[in-house]
TORRO-273200 format. One record per residue (C-alpha): residue in three letters; residue number from 1; x, y, z. Coordinates in Angstrom, 3 decimals. Layout:
BEGIN
<atom type="ala" seq="NUM" east="X" north="Y" up="Z"/>
...
END
This chain:
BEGIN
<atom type="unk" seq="1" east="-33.045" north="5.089" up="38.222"/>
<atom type="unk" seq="2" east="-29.491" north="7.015" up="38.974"/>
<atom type="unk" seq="3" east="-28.598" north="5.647" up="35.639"/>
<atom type="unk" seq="4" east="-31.760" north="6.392" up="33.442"/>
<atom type="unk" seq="5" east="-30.824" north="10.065" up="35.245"/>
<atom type="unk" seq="6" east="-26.886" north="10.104" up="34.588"/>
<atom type="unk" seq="7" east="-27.845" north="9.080" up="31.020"/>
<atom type="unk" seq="8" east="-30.148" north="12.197" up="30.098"/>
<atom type="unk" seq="9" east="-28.933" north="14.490" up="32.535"/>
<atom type="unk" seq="10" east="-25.103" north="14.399" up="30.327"/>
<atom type="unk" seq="11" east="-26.348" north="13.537" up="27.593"/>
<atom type="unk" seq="12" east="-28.776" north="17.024" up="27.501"/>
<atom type="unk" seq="13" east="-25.058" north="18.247" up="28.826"/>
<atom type="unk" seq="14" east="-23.498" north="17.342" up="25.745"/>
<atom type="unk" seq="15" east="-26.016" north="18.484" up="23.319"/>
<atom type="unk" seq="16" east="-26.199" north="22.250" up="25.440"/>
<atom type="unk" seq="17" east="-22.156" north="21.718" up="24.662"/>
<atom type="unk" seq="18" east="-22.268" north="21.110" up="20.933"/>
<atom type="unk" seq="19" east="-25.322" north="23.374" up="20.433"/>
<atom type="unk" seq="20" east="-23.953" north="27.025" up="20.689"/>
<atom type="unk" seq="21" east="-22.697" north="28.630" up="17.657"/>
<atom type="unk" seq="22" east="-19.361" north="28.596" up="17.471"/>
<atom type="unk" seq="23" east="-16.138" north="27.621" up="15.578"/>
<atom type="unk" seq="24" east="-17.225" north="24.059" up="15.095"/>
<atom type="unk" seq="25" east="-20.551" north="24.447" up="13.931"/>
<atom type="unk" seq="26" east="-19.808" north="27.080" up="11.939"/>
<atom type="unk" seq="27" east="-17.174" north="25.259" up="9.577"/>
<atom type="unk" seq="28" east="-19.400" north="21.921" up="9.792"/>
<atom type="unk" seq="29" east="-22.029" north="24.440" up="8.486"/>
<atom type="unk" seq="30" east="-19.915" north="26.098" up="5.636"/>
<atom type="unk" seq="31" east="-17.811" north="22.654" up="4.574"/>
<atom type="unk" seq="32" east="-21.331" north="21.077" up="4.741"/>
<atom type="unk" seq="33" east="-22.995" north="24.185" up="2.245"/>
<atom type="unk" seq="34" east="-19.458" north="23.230" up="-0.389"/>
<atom type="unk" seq="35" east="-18.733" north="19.852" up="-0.059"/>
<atom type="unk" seq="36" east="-21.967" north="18.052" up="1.337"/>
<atom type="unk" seq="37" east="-22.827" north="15.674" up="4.415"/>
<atom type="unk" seq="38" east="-19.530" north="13.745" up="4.514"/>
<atom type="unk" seq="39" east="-17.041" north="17.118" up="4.789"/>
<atom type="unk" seq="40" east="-19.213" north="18.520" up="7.550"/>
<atom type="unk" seq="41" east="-19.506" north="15.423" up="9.283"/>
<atom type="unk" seq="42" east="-15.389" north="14.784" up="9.297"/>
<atom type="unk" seq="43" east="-15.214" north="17.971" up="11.004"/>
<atom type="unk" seq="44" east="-17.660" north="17.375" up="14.336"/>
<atom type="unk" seq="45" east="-15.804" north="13.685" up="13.889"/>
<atom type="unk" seq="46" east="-12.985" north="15.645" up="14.449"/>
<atom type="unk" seq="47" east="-13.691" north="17.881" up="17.258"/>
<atom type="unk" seq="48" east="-15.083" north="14.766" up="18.868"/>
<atom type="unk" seq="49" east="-11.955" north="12.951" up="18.770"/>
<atom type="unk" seq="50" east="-10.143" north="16.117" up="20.586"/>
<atom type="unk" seq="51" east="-13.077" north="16.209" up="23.195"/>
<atom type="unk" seq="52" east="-12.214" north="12.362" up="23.856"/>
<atom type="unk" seq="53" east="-9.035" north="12.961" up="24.318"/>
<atom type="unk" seq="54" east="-9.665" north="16.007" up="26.990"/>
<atom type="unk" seq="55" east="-12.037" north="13.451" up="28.647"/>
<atom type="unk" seq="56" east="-9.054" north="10.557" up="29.082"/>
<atom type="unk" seq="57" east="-6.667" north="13.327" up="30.166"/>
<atom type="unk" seq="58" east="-9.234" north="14.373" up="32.744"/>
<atom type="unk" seq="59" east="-9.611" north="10.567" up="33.693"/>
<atom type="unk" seq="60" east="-6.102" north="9.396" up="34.083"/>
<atom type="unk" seq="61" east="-5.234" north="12.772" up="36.065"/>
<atom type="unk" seq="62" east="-3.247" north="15.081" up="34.218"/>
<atom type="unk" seq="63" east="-5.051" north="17.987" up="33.627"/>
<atom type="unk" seq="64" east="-3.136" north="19.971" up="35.935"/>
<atom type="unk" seq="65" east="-0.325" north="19.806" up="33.344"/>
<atom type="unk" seq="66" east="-2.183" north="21.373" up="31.150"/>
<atom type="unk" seq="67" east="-2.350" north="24.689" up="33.400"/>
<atom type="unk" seq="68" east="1.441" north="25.308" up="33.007"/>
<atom type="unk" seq="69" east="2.005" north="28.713" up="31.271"/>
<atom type="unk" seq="70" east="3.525" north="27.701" up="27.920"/>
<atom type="unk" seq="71" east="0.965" north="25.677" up="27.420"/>
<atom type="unk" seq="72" east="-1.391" north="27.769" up="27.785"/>
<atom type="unk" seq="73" east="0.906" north="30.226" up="25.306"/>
<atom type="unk" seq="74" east="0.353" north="27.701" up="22.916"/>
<atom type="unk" seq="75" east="-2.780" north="26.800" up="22.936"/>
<atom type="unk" seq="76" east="-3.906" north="30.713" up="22.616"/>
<atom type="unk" seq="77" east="-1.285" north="31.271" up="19.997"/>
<atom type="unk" seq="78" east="-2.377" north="28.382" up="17.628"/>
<atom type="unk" seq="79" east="-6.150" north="28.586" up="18.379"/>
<atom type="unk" seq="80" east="-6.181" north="32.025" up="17.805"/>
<atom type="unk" seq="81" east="-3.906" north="31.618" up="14.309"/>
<atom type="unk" seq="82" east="-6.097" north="28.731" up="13.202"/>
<atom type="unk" seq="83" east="-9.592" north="31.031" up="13.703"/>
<atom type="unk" seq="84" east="-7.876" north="33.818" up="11.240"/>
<atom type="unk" seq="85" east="-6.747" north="31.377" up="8.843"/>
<atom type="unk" seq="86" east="-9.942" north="29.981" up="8.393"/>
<atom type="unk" seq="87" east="-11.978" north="33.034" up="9.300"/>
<atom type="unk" seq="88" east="-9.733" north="34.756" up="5.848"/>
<atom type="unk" seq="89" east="-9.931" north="31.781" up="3.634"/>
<atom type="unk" seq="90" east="-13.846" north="31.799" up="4.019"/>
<atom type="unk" seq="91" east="-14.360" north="35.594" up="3.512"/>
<atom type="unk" seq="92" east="-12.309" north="35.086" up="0.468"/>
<atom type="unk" seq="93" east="-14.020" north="32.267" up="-0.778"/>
<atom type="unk" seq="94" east="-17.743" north="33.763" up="-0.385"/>
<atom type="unk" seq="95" east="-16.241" north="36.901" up="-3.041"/>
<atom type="unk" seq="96" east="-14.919" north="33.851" up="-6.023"/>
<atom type="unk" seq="97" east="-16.496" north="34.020" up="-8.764"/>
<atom type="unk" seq="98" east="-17.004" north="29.978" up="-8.414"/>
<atom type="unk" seq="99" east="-20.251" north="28.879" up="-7.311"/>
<atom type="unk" seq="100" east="-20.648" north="27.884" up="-3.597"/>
<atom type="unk" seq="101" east="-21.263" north="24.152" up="-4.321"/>
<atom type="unk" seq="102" east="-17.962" north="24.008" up="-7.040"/>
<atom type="unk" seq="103" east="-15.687" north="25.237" up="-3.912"/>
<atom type="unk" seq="104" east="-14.758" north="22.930" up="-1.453"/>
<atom type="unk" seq="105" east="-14.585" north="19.732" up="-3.215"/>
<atom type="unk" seq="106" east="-10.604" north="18.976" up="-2.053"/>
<atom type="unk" seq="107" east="-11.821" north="19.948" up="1.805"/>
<atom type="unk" seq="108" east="-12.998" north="16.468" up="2.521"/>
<atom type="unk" seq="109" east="-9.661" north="15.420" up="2.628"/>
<atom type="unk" seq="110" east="-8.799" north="17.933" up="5.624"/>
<atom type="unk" seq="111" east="-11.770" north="18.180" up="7.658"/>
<atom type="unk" seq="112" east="-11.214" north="16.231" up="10.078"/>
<atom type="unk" seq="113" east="-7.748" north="17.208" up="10.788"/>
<atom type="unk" seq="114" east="-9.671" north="20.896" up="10.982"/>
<atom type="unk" seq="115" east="-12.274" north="19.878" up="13.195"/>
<atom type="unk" seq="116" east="-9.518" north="18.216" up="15.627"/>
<atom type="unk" seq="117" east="-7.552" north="21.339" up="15.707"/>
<atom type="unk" seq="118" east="-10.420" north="24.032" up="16.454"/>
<atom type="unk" seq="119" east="-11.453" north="21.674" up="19.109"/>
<atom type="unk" seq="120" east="-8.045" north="20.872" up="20.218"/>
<atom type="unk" seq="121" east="-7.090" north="24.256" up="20.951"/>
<atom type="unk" seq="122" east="-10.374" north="26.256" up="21.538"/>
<atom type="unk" seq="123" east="-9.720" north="27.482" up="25.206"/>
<atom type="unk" seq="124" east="-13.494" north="27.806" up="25.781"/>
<atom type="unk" seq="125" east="-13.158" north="23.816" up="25.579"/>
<atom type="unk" seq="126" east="-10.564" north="24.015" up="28.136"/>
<atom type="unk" seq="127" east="-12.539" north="25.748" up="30.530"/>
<atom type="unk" seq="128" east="-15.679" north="23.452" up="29.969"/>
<atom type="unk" seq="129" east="-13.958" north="19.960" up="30.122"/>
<atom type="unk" seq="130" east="-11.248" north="21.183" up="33.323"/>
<atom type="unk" seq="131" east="-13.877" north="23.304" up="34.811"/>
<atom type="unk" seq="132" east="-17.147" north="22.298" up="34.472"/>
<atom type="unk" seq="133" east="-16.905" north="18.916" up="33.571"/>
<atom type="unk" seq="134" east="-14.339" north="17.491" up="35.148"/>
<atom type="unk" seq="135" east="-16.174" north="18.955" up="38.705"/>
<atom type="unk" seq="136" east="-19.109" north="16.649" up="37.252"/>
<atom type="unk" seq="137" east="-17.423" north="13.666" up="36.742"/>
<atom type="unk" seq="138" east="-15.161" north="13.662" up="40.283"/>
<atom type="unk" seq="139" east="-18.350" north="14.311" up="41.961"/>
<atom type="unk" seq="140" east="-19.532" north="11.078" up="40.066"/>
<atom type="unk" seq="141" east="-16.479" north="8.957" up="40.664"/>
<atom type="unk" seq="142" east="-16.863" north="9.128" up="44.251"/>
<atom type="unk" seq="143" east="-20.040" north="7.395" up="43.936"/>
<atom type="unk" seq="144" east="-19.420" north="4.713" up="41.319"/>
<atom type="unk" seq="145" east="-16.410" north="4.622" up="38.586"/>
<atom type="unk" seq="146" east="-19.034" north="2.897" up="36.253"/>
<atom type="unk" seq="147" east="-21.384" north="6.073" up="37.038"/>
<atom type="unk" seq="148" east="-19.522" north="7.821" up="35.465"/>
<atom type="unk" seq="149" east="-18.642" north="6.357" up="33.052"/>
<atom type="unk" seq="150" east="-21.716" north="5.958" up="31.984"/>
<atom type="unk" seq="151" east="-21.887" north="10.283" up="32.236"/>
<atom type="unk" seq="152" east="-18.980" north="10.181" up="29.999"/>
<atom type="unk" seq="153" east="-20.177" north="8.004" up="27.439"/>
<atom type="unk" seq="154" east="-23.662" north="9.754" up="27.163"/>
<atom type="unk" seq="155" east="-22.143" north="13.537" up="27.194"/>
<atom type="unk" seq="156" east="-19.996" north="12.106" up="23.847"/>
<atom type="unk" seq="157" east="-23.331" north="10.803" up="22.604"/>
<atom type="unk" seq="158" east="-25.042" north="14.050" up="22.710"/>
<atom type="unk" seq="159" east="-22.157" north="15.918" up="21.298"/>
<atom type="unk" seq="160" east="-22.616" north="12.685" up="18.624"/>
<atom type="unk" seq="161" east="-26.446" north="13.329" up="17.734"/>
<atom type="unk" seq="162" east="-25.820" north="16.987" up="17.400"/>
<atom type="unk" seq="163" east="-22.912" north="17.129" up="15.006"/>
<atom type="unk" seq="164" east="-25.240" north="14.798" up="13.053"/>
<atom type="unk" seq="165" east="-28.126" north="16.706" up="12.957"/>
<atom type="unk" seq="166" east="-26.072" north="19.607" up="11.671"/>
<atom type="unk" seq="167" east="-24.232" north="17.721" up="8.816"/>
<atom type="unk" seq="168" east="-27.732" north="16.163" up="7.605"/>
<atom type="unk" seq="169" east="-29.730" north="19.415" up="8.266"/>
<atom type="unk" seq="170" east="-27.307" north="21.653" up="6.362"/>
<atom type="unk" seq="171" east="-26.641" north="18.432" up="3.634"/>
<atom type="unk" seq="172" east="-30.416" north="18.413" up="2.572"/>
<atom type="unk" seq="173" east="-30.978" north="22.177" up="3.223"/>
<atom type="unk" seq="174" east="-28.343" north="23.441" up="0.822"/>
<atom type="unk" seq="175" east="-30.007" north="22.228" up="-2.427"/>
<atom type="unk" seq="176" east="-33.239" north="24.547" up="-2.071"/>
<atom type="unk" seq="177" east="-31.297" north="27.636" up="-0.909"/>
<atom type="unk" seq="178" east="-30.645" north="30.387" up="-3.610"/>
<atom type="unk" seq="179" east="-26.038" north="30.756" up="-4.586"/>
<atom type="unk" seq="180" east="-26.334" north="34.439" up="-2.972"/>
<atom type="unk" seq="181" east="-27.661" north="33.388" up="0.133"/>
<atom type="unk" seq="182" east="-25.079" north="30.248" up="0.637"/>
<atom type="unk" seq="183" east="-22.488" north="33.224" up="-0.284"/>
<atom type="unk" seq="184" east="-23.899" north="34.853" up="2.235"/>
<atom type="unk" seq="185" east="-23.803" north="32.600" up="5.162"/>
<atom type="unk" seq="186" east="-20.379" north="31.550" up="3.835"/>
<atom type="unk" seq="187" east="-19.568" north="35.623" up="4.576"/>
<atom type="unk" seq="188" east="-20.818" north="35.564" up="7.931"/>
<atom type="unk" seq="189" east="-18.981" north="32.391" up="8.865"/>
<atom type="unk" seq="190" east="-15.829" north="34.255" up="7.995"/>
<atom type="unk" seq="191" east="-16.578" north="37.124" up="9.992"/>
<atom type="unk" seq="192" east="-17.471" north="35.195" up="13.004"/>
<atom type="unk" seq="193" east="-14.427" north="32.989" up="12.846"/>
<atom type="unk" seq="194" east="-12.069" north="35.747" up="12.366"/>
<atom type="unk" seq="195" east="-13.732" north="37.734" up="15.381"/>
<atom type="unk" seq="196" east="-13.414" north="34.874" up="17.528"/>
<atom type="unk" seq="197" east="-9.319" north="34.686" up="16.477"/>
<atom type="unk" seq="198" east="-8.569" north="38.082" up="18.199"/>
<atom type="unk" seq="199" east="-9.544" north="37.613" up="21.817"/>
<atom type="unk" seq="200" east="-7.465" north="34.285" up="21.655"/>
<atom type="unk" seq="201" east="-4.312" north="36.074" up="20.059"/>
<atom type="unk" seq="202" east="-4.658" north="39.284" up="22.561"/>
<atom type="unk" seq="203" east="-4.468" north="36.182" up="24.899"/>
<atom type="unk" seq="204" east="-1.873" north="35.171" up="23.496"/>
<atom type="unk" seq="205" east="0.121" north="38.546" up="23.185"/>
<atom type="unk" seq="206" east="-0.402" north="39.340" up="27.069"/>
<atom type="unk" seq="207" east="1.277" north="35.910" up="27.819"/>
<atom type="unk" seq="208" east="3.948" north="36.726" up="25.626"/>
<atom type="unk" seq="209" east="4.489" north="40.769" up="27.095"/>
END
């Protein structure tokens, strides 16, 4: 029964993680709208493969290292750089005079590196996997190492079922929806990711003055 519970209870944990709108979701959503299923999928693969990584630094003990303030300098700096760079490139893409659909063909190639790096240096992930989640799974370890496990296995799954639901939803969805309105969303992608850049890069500026 503590299994059947560990199961849902991280994998509902994953899904609430994945689920938000946020940087991830929002270039699975507009790489999905250009390229189709396979571009926006590459991304969530991506941020995945970072939040796998957090989850073996957290099990082998070294997230304390990760505290240390150039680090952290980093990890605001490039997070916050990455955000704008994308957050431009988008903006400037919904105003082409290219269709939607014509744009992102070449993007399959980098989406997965993209989706790594957002993920990879998002601070909000920081906080959730050092904070949050890593409380979770010590609490779990002094019970049973397979336990949890098990809790880290199923929070990946749910992250897994809901970057898949996006990349299929968005996929089928973008064939009935009019070129203005995918410029559109494409817009307020841009806008979102470039207003999530500044409060890592004031971050970043602080640590720096």
């Amino acid at each position: 029964m503590d299994i059947i519970w560990t199961v849902l209870h991280f994998m509902v944990l994953g899904i609430s993680l994945a689920a938000p709108v946020g940087p991830i979701n929002l270039e699975m959503i507009k790489r999905g709208i250009s390229s189709g299923f396979y571009a926006s999928w590459l991304v969530g693969l991506g941020g995945m493969t970072a939040d796998i990584i957090f989850l073996l630094i957290i099990l082998i003990g070294m997230a304390p290292y990760l505290q240390i303030e150039w680090v952290e300098l980093c990890m605001y700096g490039i997070g916050g750089s990455l955000l704008l760079y994308l957050g431009i490139t988008t903006i400037y893409g919904s105003f082409a005079k290219r269709r939607i659909l014509e744009l992102g063909q070449p993007t399959q190639r980098n989406s997965f590196i993209v989706g790594f790096s957002i993920a990879a240096f998002n601070p909000i992930n920081f906080v959730f996997w050092f904070g949050i989640f890593g409380s979770s799974i010590q609490s779990l370890s002094e019970k049973s190492w397979i336990i949890a496990l098990i809790g880290c296995l199923s929070l990946l799954l749910g992250v897994f079922l809901w970057n898949l639901n996006i990349a299929f939803t968005v996929h089928f969805a973008r064939a009935f929806i009019k070129e203005r309105i995918l410029k559109t969303v494409n817009f307020g992608a841009g806008i979102f990711l470039t207003a999530s850049a500044f409060p890592f890069l004031s971050k970043f500026l602080n640590l720096i003055l």
